[in-house]
N, C-alpha and C positions, 0 to 999 in steps of 0.2 A: 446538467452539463451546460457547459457554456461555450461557445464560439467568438473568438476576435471581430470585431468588427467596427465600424465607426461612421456616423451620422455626415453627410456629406455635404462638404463645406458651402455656405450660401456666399453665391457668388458679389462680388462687392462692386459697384459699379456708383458714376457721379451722380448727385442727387441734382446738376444742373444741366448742361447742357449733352447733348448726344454726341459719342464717341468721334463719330463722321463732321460735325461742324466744328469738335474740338481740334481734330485734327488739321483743317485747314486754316485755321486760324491761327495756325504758330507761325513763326519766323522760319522762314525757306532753312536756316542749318539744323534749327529744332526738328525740324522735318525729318533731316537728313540723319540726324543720329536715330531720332525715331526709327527709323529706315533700315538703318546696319544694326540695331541691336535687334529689333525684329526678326532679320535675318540670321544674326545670329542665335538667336533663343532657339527658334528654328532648327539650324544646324546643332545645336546640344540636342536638342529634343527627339534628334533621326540618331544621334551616334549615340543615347545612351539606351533608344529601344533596339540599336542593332545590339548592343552589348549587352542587353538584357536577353534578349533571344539567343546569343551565341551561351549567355552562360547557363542558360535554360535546357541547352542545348549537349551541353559541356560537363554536366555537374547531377550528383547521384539523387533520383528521381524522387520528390515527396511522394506523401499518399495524401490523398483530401482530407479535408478536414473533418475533425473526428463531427458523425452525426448525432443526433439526441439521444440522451440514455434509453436501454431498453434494444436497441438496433442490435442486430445479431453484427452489422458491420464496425460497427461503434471500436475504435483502434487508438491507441498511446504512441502507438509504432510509428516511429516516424522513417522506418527505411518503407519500401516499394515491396508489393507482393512478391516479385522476383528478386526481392534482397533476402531471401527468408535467411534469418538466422540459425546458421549449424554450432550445434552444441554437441560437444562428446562427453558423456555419458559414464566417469572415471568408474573402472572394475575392481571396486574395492574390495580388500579381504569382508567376507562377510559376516564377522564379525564388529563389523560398522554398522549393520545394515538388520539381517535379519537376528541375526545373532544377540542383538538388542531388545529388541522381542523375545526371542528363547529365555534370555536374561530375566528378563521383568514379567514375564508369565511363571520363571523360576521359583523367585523372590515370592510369588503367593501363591504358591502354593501346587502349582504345575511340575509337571516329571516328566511329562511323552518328549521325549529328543527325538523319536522316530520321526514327527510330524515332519512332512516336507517344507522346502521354503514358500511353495507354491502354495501348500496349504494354510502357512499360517497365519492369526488374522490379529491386523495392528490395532493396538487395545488405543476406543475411540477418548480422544481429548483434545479439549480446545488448542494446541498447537502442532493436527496435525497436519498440516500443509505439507511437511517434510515427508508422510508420506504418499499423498495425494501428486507434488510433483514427483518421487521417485517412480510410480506406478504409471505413469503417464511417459515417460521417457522409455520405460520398457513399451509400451504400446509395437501392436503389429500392424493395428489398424488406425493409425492416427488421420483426424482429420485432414484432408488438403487445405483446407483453409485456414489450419493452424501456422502460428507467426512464426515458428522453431520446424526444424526438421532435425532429426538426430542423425550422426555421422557414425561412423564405425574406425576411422581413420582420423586418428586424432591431428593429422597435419592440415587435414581441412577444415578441422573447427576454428570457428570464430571466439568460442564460449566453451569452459570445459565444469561441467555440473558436481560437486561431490558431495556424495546421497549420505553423510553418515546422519543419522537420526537422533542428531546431539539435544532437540528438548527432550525426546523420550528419556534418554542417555541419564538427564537431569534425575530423574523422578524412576529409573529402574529400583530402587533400593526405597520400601514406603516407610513413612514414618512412624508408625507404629509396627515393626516388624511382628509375623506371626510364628517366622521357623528361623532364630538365630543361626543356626546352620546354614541353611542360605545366605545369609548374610556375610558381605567381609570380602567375597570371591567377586567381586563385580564393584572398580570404582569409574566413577564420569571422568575426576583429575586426569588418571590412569588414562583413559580411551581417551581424550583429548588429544594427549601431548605422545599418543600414539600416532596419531591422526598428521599432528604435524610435522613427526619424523617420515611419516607415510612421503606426505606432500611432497616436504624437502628435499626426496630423493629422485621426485620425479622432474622429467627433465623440463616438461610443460609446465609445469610451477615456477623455475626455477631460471628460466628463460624469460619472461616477463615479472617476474616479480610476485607471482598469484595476480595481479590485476586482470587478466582475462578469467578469474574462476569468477563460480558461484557459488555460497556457500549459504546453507539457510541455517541461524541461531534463533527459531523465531520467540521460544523464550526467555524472558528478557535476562535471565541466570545464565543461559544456552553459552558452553563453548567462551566462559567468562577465564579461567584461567591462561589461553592463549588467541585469546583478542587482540593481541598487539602486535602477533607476530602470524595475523588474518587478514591484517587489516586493509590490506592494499584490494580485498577482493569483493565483487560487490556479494553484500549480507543482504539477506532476505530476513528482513525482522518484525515485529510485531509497533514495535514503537524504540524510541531512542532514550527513554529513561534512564536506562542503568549501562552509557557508553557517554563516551568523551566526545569532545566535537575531533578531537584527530582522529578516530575510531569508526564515526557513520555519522553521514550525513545523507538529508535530500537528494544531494546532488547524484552523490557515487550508488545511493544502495535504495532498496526496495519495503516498503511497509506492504504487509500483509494484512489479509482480515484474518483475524481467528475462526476457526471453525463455528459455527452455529453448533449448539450443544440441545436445542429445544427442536421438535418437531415443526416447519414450517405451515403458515399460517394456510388453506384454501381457500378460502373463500374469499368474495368481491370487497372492495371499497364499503364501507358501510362503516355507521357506529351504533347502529341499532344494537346488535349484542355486545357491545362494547361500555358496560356500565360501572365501570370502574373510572373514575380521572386520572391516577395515574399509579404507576406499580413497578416495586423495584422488590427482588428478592436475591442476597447475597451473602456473604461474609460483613456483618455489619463494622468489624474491625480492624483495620487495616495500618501500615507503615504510610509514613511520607506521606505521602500528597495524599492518599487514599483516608486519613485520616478524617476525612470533609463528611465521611459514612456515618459515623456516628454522629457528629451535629445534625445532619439532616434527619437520622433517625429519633432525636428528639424535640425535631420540628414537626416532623410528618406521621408520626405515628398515631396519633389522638385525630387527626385532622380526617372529616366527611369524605366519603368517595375512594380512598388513599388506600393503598395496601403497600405495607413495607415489612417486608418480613427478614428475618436473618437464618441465614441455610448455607450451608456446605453442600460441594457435590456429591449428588449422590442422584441414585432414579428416582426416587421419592419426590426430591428436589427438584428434577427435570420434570417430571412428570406437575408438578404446581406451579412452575413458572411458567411453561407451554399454559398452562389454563388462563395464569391471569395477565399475560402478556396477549392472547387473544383475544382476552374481554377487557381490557383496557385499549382507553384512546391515547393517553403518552405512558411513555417508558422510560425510568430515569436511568442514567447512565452516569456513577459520580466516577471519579479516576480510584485506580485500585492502588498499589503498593508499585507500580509505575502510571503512568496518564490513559494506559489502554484497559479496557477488558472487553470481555467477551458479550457482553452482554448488549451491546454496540448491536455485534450485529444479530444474535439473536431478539432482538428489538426488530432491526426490517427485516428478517424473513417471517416477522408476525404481524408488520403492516402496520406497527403498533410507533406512533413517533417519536423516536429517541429526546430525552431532555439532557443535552451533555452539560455536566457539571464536573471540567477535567482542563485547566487552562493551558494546560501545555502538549496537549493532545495531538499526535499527526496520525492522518488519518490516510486509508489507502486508495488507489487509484483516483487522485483531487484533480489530474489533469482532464479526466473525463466521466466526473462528477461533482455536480455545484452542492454541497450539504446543504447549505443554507436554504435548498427546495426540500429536504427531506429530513432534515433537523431542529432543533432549537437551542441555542447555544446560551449559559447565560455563565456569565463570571460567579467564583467563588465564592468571592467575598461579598454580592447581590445574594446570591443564591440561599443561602444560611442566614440572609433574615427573616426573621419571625413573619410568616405569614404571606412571603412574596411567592412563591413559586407559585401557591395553590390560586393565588389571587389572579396569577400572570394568567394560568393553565384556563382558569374558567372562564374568560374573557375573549379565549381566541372559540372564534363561532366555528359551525358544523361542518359550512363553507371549505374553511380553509382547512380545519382538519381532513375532510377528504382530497381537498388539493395537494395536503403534504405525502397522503395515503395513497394517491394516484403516481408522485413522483417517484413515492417509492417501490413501488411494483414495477416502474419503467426500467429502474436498476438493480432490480433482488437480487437476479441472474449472478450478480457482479460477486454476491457472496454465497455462493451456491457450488463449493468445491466439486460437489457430485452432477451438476451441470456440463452437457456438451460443450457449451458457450458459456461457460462460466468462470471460478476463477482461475482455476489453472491456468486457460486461456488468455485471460486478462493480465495471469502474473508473467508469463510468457513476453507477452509485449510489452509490460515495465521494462523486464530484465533487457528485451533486445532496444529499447529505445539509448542504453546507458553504451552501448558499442561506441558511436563516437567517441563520447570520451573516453574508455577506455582507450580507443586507437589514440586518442590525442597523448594521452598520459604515458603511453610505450614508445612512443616518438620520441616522447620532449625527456625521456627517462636515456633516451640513447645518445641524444647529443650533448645532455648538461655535461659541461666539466667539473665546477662546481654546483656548492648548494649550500645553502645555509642549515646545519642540524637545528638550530631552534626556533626556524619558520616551520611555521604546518601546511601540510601538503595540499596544493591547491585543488587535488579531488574532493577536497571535502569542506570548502567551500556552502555558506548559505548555511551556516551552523546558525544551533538555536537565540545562541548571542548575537552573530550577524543581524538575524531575523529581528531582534528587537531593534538590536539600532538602526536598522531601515522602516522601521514601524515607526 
């Protein structure tokens, strides 16, 4: 984590004579202007700390600035404890919801529809954020010192949340089906454009535009066939790979981590059991950008200390990547079939230091985490020469790999879904930090007369084309 801050300017003074003998040695009207600008400097200087104090005074309260990673106070938020943000909690047919579950436990091979909703349990995958936040807005016992309180009265929310579990939604129906019968009765398209008929009728949608909702698509296929007509609301996603810049940006919407899929690391800082240089285990074959997987697998697989193996999910698979993401010192992380994957963060909750090889990569909560302490970044097109990585990797001493290994234990927390103080938490004060502008964008929505149809909306803003040309 980083903090603003700035080295304080040395002051400039004559390298001849002293301020007091320069002074009287001027001509009695040099004096005199000397004199009244003095005075005046002066009088700006008293009316702009009074108007600094009035608008201090005046004007809705920051919160300090955020402290070093690791701090249980550590905040994105930038409203005031007593600005907690109210979110209503939309009571959607549940078949949004759990009934998506019923679905996808259907589909392989499950029959109990007795099962209550209470009882039944969301099949674990890397994107399930969706229902890690849905379970927490039900909460009876929510922290005080969580940045959200939930309403019940939807005229006092600030934020209104809708829980359908559209990557599950993605992936109800597996690709090698085992009971065609099952099959057929259950589509995503279908529950999508259900979803939006839903919205559209409700009056809080439909009143601001969806701009005050939250909607989470966090895989990056999620909720793909009515994205356009979402888009005004902030997305909670994974990454921006597979979306427009009119669609999601920085500005308006929220990057998530993915769930950690590997058992977290226990143990201290150390590289003593850590005898591996570096280790990556995944689908070695990938679309798009992810296609870097395979060049590096025929860099790195022959090469001393190295493990790279190719695997699909499965326990098997979780169960050997836990082993050698703990006994390795780096973790490579190349981009998958979008710039994100998982294995990001199951890399720091193994203390194990990510090697990103993914150029277009956004990553989550940057406002109050510096990667660069807890990463290694290297270009693609570096990265896939013969022999550099290994070369880079053994080069950096014991020193720093515990310094990157220290960093990163400061911030696990931060990807730690099942954490008190974790992401939930963290995603919470993304979402509530984006209120401004939402209120700015419902304002400035009420008094345009015109508008141009083929400008793009200035929510979305700080698009990845921007970003370059200001780079």
């Amino acid at each position: 984590m980083s903090e603003r801050g700035g080295k304080p300017r040395k002051s400039r003074t004559s390298p001849v004579s002293s301020p007091t003998s320069t002074l009287f040695s001027l001509p009695m009207f040099s004096l005199s202007r000397m004199l009244r600008r003095s005075y005046l400097a002066k009088c700006l200087a008293a009316f702009l700390a009074i108007l600094s104090l009035y608008a201090l005074h005046h004007s809705i309260p920051f919160s300090s600035p955020p402290t070093p990673p690791g701090s249980l106070t550590s905040t994105s938020s930038f409203l005031a404890a007593d600005a907690t943000t109210k979110i209503y909690l939309y009571d959607l047919p549940s078949k949004f919801t759990y009934g998506v579950i019923r679905s996808y436990l259907l589909a392989r091979g499950g029959s109990d529809r007795s099962t209550s909703d209470a009882d039944l349990r969301y099949p674990g995958h890397q994107h399930s954020a969706e229902w890690w936040l849905f379970s927490d807005l039900l909460r009876s016992d929510r922290n005080p010192d969580s940045p959200i309180v939930v309403v019940s009265d939807p005229s006092q929310a600030d934020l209104f949340y809708v829980p359908f579990f559209s990557s599950l939604s993605l992936i109800v129906n597996p690709i090698r089906p085992t009971d065609e019968s099952a099959m057929g009765s259950y589509s995503d398209e279908h529950m999508q454009e259900e979803l939006v008929e839903w919205l559209e009728r409700q009056d809080y949608w439909k009143r601001n535009k969806g701009r005050d909702h939250v909607i989470i698509c966090q895989d990056p296929n999620a909720l793909y066939k009515v994205i356009d007509q979402i888009r005004n609301a902030v997305l909670l996603v994974s990454d921006f790979g597979r979306l427009r810049e009119d669609q999601a940006s920085l500005v308006k919407d929220v990057v998530l981590p993915y769930s950690h899929r590997i058992n977290p690391y226990k143990g201290e800082v150390g590289v003593e059991a850590r005898l591996s240089l570096l280790f990556f285990m995944g689908n070695r074959y990938r679309k798009e950008g992810g296609k870097v997987r395979d060049t590096l697998f025929q860099i790195l697989e022959n090469e001393k200390d190295v493990i790279v193996k190719h695997g699909a999910q499965s326990r098997e698979s979780r169960r050997m990547a836990t082993q050698g993401m703990h006994s390795s010192k780096f973790c490579l992380h190349p981009a998958g079939d979008t710039p994100s994957a998982c294995r990001l963060f199951d890399a720091i909750v193994s203390l194990c230091v990510p090697v990103v090889v993914s150029d277009y990569i956004e990553l989550p909560f940057e406002d109050v985490i510096d990667y660069k302490k807890i990463a290694i970044f290297v270009e693609t097109n570096v990265a896939v020469q013969p022999g550099f990585l290994t070369s880079m990797l053994r080069k950096v001493s014991t020193e720093t790999v515990l310094k990157y290994q220290q960093e990163i234990k400061k911030v696990k927390h931060y990807f730690e879904y099942e954490s008190p103080n974790g992401t939930v938490d963290e995603i919470w004060r993304q979402v509530s930090s984006k209120l401004p502008l939402i209120k700015l964008m419902i304002n400035r929505d009420k008094r345009l007369v015109k508008r141009d149809a083929n400008t793009t909306d200035c929510s979305c803003i700080c698009s990845r084309q921007d970003e370059a040309l200001i780079r």
